[in-house]
C-alpha positions, 0 to 999 in steps of 0.5 A: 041064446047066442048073439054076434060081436057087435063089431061083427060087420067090421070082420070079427066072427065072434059068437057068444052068450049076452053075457059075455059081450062085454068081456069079449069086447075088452079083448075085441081085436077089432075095437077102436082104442086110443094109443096107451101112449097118448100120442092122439091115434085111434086103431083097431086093437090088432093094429095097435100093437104094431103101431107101438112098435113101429109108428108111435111118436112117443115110443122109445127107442134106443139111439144107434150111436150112444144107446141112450133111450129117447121118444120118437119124436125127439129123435132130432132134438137128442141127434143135436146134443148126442155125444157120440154121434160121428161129425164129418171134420168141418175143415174138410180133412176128411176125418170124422171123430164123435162129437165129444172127441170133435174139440180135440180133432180140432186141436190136431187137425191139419186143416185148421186154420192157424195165426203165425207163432210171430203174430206178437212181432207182427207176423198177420199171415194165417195158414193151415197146421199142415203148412206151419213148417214151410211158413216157418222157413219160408219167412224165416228172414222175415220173422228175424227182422220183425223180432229186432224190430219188436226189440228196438221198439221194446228198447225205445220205449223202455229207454223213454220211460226210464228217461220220463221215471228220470226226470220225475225224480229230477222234478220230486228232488227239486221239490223235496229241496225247495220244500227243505230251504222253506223248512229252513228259512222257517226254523231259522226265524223261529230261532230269531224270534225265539232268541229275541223273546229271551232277550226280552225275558232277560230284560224283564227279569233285569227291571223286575229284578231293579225294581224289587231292590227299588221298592226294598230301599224305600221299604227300608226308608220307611222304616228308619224314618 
């Protein structure tokens, strides 16, 4: 006995044995199913595929610039760190280079903004790159005055460090003799007392010496008596 897919009533003309239902219904093009891609959709099988293709948000698709693979939906997310993505120079020169050459753009680029080679002299004028010649002869005089300035300033404090490293040797010399007259002033009464013991020692040697000769005549005087 035939029998119609039940989905009929949604279009498809299907007709089949009870048997076949369930085959024909895994292939049923007008059967609901959820996005193979888990993006939450459910269509009708014969517009998934075309949903895979052109609408799904986690589809991958290739990017123009660098040809790298990406979903969909990231598609902004990956613009942002995209190597090759072309930048518009943000000096306004007018150039644009890929984003991983944009750094060394800069480096080159007229527009951007320099500080004065003289800004160690004390030169405080920015300009563009393009304009560092006319700067450059422009204030020539100016930079030639900053720069003996910057000298005679070096100079001085030079001069008055030496003058300071001066004086502490004056003061370290000062120091150094006072501290060897004390050393002096010290060994010379330790000689004192050292030449006053040995006067004493002598002396003592002198009576011990008187002393034996005493006791030796008495010892003697005994004897004989």
């Amino acid at each position: 006995m035939a029998v119609f897919c039940p989905l009929n009533t949604r279009g498809c003309s299907w007709e089949g044995v009870v048997s076949a239902v369930d085959t024909h219904l895994n292939e049923c093009e007008y059967l609901f199913i959820d996005c193979e891609l888990s993006c939450g959709i459910v269509l009708k099988r014969q517009d998934m595929v075309k949903h895979l293709i052109n609408s799904c948000p986690f589809r991958e698709i290739i990017c123009e610039y660098c040809s790298e693979y990406h979903k969909e939906q990231d598609t902004n997310l990956h613009l942002v760190a995209c190597t090759k993505l072309p930048l518009t120079c943000s000096n306004g020169c007018g150039n644009s280079a890929e984003r991983m050459h944009m750094e060394a753009h800069m480096e080159m680029c007229p527009n951007t903004l320099l500080d004065c080679e003289y800004k160690k002299y004390g030169c405080e004028v920015t300009f563009l790159r393009k304009d560092i010649g006319r700067h450059n002869k422009d204030d020539k005089h100016v930079h030639m005055e900053l720069m003996m300035q910057s000298g005679i300033q070096n100079l001085t404090k030079e001069f008055d460090k030496v003058k300071q490293d001066n004086q502490t040797i004056k003061e370290q010399l000062i120091t150094l003799r006072e501290e060897n007259s004390a050393q002096k002033n010290s060994l010379s009464k330790l000689t004192e007392e050292f030449l006053s013991m040995k006067s004493e020692l002598n002396v003592l040697k002198d009576e011990s010496k008187q002393e034996k000769i005493k006791m030796k005549e008495e010892q003697n005087k005994l004897f004989d008596d």
